[in-house]
N, C-alpha and C positions, 0 to 999 in steps of 0.2 A: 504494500500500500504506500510504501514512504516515497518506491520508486515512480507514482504514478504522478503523487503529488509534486513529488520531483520536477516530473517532466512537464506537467499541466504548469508550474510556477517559470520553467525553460521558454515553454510557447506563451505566457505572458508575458514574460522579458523580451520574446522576440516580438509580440505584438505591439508594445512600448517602443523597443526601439524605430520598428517600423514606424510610428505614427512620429517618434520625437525625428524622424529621419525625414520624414513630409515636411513636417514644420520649417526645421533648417533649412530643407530645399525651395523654401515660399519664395515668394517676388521678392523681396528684399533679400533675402541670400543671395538671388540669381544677380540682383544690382550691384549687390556690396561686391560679388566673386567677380564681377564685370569691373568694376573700380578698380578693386586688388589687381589683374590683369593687365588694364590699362595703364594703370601705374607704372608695373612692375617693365613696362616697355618704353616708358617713360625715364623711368631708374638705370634702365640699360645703355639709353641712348643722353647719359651726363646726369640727368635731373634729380634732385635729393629728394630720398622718398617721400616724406611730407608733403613738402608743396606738390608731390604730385601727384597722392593722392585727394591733394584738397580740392587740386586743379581739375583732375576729373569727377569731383563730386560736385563741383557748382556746375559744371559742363553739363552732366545729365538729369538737374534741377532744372524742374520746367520754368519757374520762375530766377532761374540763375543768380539767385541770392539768399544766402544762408544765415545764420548767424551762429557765433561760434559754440555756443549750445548746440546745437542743431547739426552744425560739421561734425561735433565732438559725438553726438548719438549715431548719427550716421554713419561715420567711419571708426566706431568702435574704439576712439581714444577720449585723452584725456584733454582737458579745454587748454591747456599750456603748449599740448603739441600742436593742434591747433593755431595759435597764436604764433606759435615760429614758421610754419608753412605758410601763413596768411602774411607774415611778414616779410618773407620771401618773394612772395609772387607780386604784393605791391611793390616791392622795390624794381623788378619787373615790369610792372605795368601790367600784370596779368589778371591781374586782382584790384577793384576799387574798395574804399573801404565808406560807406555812406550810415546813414541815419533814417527809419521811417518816421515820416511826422507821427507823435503821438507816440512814438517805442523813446525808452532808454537806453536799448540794446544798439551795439553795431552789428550791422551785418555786412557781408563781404560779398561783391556782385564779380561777374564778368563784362567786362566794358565788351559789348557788339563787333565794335572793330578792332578786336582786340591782335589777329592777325596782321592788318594791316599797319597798326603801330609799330609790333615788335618787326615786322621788314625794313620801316623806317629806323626803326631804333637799329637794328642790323645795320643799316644802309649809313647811317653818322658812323658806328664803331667804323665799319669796314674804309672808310672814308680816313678816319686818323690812323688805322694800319696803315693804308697804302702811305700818308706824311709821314709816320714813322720808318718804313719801309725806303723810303724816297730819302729821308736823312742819312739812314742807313747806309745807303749806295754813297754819297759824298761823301763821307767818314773810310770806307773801305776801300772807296774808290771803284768804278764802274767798270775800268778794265781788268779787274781781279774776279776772281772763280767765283768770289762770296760775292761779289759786285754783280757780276753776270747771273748769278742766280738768285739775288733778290731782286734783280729787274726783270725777272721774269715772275716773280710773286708780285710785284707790283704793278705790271700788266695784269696780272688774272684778278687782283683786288679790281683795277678800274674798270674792269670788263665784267666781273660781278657786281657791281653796284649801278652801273648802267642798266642791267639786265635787270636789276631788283626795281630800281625805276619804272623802267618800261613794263614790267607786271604790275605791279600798281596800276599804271594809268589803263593796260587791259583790264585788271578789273574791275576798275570803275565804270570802265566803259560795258564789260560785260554784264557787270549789277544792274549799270540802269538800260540797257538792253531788257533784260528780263522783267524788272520791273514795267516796262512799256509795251512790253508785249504780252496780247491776251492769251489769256492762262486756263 
């Protein structure tokens, strides 16, 4: 008899884990395993975990604004790592940090054009490389090896910041295309 109960208390536990295993697997897990994910290719490609997964938590926020309660339930930390990721990605520009009328609370948005800032923000760095770059050559001298081949990193600098330009101005022109066109 001990063994029967045994096994009836075995197919209980498995019935519990089954259901606590539903649970887990709900929308929200499927979101949060999609954050972690996103993240983690984010983390791969430079970016410090935090801000990356804050960064794709306001992403997939339909109303793109969270606040740091709200990140901190959402991504299963604490409100201080929070606060260093949101501190990150403002300094960035990837992150604004506002006020709703009537809240005491901050919350943290993603500015719209947030792509096309950071191409610009790229497009000045890549601008004072290639000046730094162009000193470089003077100092070393142009007909030396290291001369010759930062002149050639400072061609490719001017020849990507042109071309970051010129996307920009495609997509603006692309955006209001679409906008103007019946949909």
């Amino acid at each position: 008899m001990a063994e029967g109960a045994q096994a009836q208390d075995a197919g209980l536990a498995a019935e519990n884990a089954e259901s606590a295993a539903d649970v887990a697997a709900g929308p929200d897990d499927a979101l949060f395993g999609y954050i972690e994910r996103f993240a983690s290719v984010l983390v791969s490609a430079g970016f410090p975990p935090m801000p990356a997964r804050v960064f794709v938590a306001l992403l997939v926020t339909d109303s793109g604004r969270l606040s740091a309660a709200e990140l901190a339930a959402m991504l299963r930390i604490s409100p201080a790592a929070v606060s260093g990721g949101v501190r990150y990605l403002i300094q960035l520009g990837l992150v604004h940090k506002e006020r709703v009328p009537g809240s005491r609370r901050d919350y943290y948005r993603m500015p719209g054009n947030m792509w096309d800032d950071l191409i610009r923000m790229r497009d000045q760095v890549m601008g004072r490389w290639t000046a730094l770059v162009r000193e470089g050559i003077d100092l070393v001298g142009a007909d030396t090896p290291a001369g010759t081949r930062m002149a050639e990193q400072a061609a490719f600098l001017e020849f990507a910041t042109r071309e970051l330009s010129e996307i920009l101005v495609r997509w603006q022109e692309y955006r209001a295309s679409e906008a103007s066109s019946p949909g």
